[in-house]
N, C-alpha and C positions, 0 to 999 in steps of 0.2 A: 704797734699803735698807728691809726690813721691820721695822718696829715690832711685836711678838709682847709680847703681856700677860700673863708669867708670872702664873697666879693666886696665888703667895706673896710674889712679888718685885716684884710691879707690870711694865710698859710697856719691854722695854730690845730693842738692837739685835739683826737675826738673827743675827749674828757669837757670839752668844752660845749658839744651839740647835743642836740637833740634830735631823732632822727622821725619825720611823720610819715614815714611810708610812701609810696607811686605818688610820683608826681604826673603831673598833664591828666585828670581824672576829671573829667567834667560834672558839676554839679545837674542833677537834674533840669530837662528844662520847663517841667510842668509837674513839680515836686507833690502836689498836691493831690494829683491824679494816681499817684503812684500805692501799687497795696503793699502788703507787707513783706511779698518776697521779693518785689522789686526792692523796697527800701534796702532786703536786708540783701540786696546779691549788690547794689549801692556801696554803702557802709562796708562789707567786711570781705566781699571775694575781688582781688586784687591779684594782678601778673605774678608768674617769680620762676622770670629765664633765670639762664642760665647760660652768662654773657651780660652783654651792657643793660644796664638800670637807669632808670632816675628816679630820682629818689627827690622828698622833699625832705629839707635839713634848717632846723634853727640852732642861731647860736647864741642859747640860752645864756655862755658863759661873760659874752662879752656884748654887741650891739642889739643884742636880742630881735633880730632880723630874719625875717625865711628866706629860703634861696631855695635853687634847687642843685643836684649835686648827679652827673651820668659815674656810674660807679659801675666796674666788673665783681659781678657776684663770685666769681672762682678765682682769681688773684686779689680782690678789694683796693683793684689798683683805680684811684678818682683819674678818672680822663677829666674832666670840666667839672668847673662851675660858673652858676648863670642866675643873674638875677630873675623873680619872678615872671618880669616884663619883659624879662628877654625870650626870644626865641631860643628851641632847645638845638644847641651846635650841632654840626656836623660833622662825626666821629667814622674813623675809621675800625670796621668790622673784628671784635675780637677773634683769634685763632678759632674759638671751637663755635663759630657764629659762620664763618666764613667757609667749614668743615673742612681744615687743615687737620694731619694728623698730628697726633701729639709726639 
């Protein structure tokens, strides 16, 4: 099970979040203009290395808060978290990011 470090609540179980997918994904900026396979490449097509993530993560269980969370997809090891407003840290390059051998 994931350890996720709410930044207000401190360190608690994932049973506790709720995970909403890429974080740093910018809303349209003339949403209005946009047709339907703009919307829909928008809405559902989304990154997914293989290596560091960020993710957005609420935590439904407790301060009901969003954050964001840099997570390795192939160990699910959380390097950071980071409030909204915060800038996304500066993380050193996972092994298969970096193209170390295994």
């Amino acid at each position: 099970m994931l350890q996720i470090p709410c930044p207000w609540c401190g360190p608690r179980d994932e049973t506790e979040f709720h995970c909403g997918g890429q974080a740093h994904v910018p809303y349209p900026a003339a949403p209005g203009e946009l047709n339907d396979h703009e919307w829909g490449e928008y809405v559902f097509y989304r990154d997914n290395p293989k290596g560091t993530r960020a993710e957005r993560w609420m935590h439904s269980g407790g301060c009901r808060r969003w954050f964001n969370v840099l997570r390795d997809t192939v160990s699910y090891q959380v390097m950071a978290a980071y409030r909204t407003d915060e800038p996304r840290p500066a993380i050193h390059p996972s092994r298969e990011e970096a193209g170390a051998p295994r």
